[in-house]
PyMOL CGO cylinders between C-alpha atoms (Angstrom):
from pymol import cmd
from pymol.cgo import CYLINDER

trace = [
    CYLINDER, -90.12, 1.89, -22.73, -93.54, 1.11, -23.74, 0.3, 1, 1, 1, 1, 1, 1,
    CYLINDER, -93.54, 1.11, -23.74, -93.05, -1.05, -26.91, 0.3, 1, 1, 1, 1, 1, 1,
    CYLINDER, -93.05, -1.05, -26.91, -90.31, -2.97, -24.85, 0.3, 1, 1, 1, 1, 1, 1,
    CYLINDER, -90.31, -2.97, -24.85, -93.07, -3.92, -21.96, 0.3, 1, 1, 1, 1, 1, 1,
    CYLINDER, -93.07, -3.92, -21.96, -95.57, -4.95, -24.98, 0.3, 1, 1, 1, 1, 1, 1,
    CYLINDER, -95.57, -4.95, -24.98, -92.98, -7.42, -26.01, 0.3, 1, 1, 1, 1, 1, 1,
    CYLINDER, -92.98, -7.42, -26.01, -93.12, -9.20, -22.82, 0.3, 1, 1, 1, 1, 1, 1,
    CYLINDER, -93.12, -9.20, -22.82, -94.40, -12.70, -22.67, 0.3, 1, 1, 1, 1, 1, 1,
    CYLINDER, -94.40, -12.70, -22.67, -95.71, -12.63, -19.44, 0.3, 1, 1, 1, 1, 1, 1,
    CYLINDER, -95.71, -12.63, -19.44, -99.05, -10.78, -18.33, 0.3, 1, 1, 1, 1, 1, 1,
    CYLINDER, -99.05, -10.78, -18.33, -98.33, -10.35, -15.03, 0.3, 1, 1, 1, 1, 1, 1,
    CYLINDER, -98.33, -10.35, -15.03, -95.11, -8.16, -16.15, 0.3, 1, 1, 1, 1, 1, 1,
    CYLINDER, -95.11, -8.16, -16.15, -96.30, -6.75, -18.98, 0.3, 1, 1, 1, 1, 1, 1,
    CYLINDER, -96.30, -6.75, -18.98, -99.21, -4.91, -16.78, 0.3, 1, 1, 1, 1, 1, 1,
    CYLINDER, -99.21, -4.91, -16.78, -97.50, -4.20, -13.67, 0.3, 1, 1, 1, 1, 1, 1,
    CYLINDER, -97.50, -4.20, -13.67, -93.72, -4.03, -14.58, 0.3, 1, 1, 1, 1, 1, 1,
    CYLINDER, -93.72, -4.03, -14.58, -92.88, -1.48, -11.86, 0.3, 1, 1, 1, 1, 1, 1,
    CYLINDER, -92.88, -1.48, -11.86, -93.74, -4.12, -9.51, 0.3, 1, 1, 1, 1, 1, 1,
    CYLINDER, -93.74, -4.12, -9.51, -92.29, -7.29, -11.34, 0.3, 1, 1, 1, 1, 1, 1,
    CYLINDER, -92.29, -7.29, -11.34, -89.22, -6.33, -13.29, 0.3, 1, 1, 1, 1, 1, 1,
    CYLINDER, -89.22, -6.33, -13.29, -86.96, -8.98, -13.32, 0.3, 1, 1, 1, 1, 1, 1,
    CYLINDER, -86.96, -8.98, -13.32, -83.25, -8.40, -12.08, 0.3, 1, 1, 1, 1, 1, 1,
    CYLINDER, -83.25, -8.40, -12.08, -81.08, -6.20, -14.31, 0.3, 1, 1, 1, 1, 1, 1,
    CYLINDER, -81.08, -6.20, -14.31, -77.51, -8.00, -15.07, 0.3, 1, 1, 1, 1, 1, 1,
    CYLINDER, -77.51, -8.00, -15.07, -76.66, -5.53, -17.69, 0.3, 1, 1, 1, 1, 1, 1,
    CYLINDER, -76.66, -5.53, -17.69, -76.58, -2.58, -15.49, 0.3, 1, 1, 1, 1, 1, 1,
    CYLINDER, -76.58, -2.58, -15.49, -73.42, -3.87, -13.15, 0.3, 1, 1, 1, 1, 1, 1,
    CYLINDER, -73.42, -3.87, -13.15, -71.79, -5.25, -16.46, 0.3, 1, 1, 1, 1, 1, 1,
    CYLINDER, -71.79, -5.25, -16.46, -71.83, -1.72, -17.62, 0.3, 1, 1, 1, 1, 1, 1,
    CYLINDER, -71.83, -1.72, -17.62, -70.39, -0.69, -13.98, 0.3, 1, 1, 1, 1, 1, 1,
    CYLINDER, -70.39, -0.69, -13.98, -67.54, -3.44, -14.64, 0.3, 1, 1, 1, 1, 1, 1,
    CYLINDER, -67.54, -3.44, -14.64, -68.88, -5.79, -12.09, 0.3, 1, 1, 1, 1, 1, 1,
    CYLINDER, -68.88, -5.79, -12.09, -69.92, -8.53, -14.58, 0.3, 1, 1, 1, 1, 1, 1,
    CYLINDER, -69.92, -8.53, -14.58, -67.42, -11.01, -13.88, 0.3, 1, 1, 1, 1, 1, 1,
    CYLINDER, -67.42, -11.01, -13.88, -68.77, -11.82, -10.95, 0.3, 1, 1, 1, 1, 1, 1,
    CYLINDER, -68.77, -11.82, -10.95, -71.75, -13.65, -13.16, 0.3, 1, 1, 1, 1, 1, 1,
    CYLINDER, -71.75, -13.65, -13.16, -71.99, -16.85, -14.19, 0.3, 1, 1, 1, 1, 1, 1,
    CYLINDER, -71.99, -16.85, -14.19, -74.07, -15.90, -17.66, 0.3, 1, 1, 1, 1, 1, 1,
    CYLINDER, -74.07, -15.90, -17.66, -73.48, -12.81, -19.73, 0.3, 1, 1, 1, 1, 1, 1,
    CYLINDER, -73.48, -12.81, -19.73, -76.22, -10.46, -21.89, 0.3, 1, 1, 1, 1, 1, 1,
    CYLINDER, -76.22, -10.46, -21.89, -75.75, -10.22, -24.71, 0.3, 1, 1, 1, 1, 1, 1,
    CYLINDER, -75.75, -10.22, -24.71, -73.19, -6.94, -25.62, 0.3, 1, 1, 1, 1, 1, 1,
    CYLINDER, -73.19, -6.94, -25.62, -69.93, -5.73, -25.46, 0.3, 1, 1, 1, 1, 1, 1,
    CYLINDER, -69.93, -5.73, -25.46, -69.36, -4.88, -22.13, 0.3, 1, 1, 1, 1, 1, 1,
    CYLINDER, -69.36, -4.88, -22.13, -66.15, -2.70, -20.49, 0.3, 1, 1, 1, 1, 1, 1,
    CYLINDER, -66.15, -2.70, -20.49, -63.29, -4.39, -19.20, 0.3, 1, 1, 1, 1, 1, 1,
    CYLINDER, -63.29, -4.39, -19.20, -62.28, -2.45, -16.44, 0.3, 1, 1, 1, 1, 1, 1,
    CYLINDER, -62.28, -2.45, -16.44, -64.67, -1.17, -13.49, 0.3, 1, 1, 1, 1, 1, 1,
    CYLINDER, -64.67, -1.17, -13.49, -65.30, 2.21, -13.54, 0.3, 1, 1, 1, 1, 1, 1,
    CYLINDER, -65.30, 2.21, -13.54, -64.08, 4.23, -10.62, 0.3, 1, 1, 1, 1, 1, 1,
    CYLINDER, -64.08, 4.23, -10.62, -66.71, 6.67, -10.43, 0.3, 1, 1, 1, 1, 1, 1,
    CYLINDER, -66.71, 6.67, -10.43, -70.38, 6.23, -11.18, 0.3, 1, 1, 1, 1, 1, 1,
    CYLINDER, -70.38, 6.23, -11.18, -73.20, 9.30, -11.04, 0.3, 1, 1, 1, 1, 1, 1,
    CYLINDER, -73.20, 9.30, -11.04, -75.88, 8.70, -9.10, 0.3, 1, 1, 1, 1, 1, 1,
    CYLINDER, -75.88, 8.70, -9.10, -79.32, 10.67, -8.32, 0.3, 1, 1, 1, 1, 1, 1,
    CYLINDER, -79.32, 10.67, -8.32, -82.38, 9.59, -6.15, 0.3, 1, 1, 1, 1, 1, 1,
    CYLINDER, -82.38, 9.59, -6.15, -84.93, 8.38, -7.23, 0.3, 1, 1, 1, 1, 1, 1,
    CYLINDER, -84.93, 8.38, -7.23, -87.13, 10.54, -5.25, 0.3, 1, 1, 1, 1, 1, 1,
    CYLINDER, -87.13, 10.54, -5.25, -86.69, 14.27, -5.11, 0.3, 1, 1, 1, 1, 1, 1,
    CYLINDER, -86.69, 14.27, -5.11, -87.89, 17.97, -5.22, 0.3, 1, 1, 1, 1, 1, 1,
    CYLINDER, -87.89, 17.97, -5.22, -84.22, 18.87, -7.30, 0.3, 1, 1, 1, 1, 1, 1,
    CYLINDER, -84.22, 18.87, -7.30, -82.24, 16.97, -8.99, 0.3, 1, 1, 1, 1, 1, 1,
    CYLINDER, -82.24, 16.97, -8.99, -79.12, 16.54, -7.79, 0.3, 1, 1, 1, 1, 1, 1,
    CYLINDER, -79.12, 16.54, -7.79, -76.44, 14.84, -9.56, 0.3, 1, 1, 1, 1, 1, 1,
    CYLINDER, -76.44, 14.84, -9.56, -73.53, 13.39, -7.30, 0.3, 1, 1, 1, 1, 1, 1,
    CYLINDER, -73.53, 13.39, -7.30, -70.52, 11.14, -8.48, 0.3, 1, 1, 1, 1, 1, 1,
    CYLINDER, -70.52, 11.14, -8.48, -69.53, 7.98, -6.10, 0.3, 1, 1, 1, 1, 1, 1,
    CYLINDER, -69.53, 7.98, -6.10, -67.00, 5.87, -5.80, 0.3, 1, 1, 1, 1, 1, 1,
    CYLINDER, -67.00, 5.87, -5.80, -67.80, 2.28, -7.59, 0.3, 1, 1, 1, 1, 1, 1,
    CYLINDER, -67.80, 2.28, -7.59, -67.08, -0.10, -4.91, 0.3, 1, 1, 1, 1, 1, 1,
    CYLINDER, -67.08, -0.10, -4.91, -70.30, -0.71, -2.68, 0.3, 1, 1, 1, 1, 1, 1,
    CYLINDER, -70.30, -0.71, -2.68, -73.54, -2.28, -3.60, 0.3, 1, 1, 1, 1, 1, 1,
    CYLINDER, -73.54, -2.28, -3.60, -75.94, 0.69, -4.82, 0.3, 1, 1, 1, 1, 1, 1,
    CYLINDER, -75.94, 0.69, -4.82, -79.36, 1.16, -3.28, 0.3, 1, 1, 1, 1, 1, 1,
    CYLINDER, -79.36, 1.16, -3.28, -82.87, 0.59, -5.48, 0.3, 1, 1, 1, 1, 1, 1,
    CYLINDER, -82.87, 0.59, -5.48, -83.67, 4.39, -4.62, 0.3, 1, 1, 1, 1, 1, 1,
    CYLINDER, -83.67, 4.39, -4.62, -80.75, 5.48, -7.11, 0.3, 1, 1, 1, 1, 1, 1,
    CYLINDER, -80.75, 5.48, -7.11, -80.81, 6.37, -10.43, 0.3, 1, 1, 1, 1, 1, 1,
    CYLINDER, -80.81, 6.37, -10.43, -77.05, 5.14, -11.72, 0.3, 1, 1, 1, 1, 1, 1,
    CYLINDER, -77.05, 5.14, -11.72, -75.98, 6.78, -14.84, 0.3, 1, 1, 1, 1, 1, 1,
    CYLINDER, -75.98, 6.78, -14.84, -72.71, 4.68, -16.24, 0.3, 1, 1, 1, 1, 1, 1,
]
cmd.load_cgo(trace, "trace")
């Protein structure tokens, strides 16, 4: 991660990126939800939604992996795994 933040044009994100990361299209193009945007990233990208996603929080004594169904809107405390 660290030579990707140095790339960074902007100061402000390149010193505090937990705070200002910008939004992350590619992740729901990877869950199949990227039709729903108006611009693409670059990448090929699955054309069919995945029906199951794995999912851990983000904050925890023991990792615990759990798969969930790919149809709701996932919270910022999850790490998704596609």
């Amino acid at each position: 991660m660290l030579p990707e933040r140095e790339k960074v044009n902007r100061a402000t994100h390149r010193e505090k990126w937990w705070i200002y990361g910008d939004k992350r299209p590619a992740l729901y193009h990877a869950l199949g939800w990227g039709e729903m945007f108006e611009r693409h990233p670059k990448g090929d990208w699955p054309s069919e939604r995945s029906r199951e996603v794995l999912v851990a929080t983000r904050t925890t004594k023991h990792l615990a992996l759990v798969f969930v169904e790919n149809n709701s809107i996932l919270d910022q405390g999850l790490v998704v795994l596609v």
